[in-house]
Structures are given as C-alpha cells and as structure tokens.
N, C-alpha and C positions, 0 to 999 in steps of 0.2 A: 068522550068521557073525561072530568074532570081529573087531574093529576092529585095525588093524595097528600094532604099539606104535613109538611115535618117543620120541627125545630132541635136543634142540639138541644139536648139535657142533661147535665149532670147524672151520675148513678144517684145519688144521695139526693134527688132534688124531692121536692113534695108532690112536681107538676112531672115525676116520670112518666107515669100511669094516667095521665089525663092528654084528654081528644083534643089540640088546638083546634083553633078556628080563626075567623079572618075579621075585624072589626074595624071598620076605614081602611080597608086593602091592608092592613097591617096585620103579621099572623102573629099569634098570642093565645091566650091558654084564658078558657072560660073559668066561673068561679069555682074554685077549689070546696069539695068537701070534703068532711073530716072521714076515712074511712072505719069504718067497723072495729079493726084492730088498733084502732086508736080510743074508742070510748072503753072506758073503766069498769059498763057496765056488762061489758064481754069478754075480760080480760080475766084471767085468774089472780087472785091475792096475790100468788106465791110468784107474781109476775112481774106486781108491782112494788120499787124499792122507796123507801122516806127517805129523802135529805135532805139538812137543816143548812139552810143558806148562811154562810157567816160574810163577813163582809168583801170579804176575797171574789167571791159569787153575788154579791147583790147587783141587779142588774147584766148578767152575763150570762144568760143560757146558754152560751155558745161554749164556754169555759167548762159549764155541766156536762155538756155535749163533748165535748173533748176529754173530761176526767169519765163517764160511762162507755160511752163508745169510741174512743181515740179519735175522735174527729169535730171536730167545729161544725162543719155544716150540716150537724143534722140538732142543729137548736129548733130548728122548727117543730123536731117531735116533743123536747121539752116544754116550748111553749103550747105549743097543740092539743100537747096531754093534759094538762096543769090548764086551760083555756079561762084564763085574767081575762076580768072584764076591761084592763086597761094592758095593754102588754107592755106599753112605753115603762120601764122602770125594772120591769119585771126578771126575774122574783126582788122582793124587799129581803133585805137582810134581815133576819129573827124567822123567815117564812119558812114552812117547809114544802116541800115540793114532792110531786112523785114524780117515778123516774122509770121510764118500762125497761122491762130486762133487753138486755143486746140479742139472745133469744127472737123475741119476738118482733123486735126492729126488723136487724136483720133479715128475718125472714117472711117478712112482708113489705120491705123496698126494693 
C-alpha cells in the first residue's frame, strides 16, 4: 500500500485543504479552486466590507490583508474574492474592493 503523500502548509495557506499529488516525482498541489465561501454569490451582504483603495494600498493586497485580518498572508483571499482579470497591479488606486468579514475567513481556513 502506497504511503500517503504530505507537504508542510502554512495555517493561512489557500493549498491547506487541498489533496497533493506527485507531478515528475515532484509533490505539489493540483489546481486550486476557489471555494464556495469565497464567491459573493453565497455570501451574505452583511459579510461583505467596501474599501476604497487610496494610494497607500494600490497594488498591495497583502497591506489589505494585514489592515482586515492582522496578517499579510492571507491577500490571496483579497485577491480571490475581488478575482481581477489581471492580478499584476492589483487593486488600482481610485478602486474599491470587497473585503469578507474576519468572521468568515476565519472560519473557513
């Protein structure tokens, strides 16, 4: 019987909750998708926050991530949520953004 493949993962990573697998003998993590508590279309209103990127934040979801949920590494839910067809840049300054409540981060990483 085959031995069961791990990798260390951050708490905070996106790849917590996903199956590695092994691609050229190398272990690694299949294509991520977005889950359920991340589209907006099953989210409640009152869940999600508007902020108006000023220049300080253009470009920085990681800085978003750090001013919502005291941490940097969870821009990925910034960008995730908010899903730019270009991410390079992203957010532009004048943009605004949604922003899920710490609620519901929280308690689906």
């Amino acid at each position: 019987m085959a031995e069961p493949i791990s990798l260390n993962v951050d708490d905070l990573s996106r790849f917590k909750k996903s199956e590695p697998i092994i691609v050229d003998g190398k272990v690694t993590f299949g294509r991520w998708t977005r889950p359920d508590w991340m589209n907006p279309e099953f989210v409640a209103s009152t869940e999600i926050m508007l902020f108006q990127v000023d220049q300080n934040y253009a470009g920085r979801p990681d800085l978003i991530a750090q001013n919502f949920y005291g941490t940097p590494y969870l821009e990925w839910v910034i960008t995730m949520f908010n899903r730019p067809l270009n991410p390079i840049g992203f957010p532009k300054a004048g943009s605004v953004v949604k922003v899920l409540s710490r609620s519901v981060v929280f308690s689906n990483i």
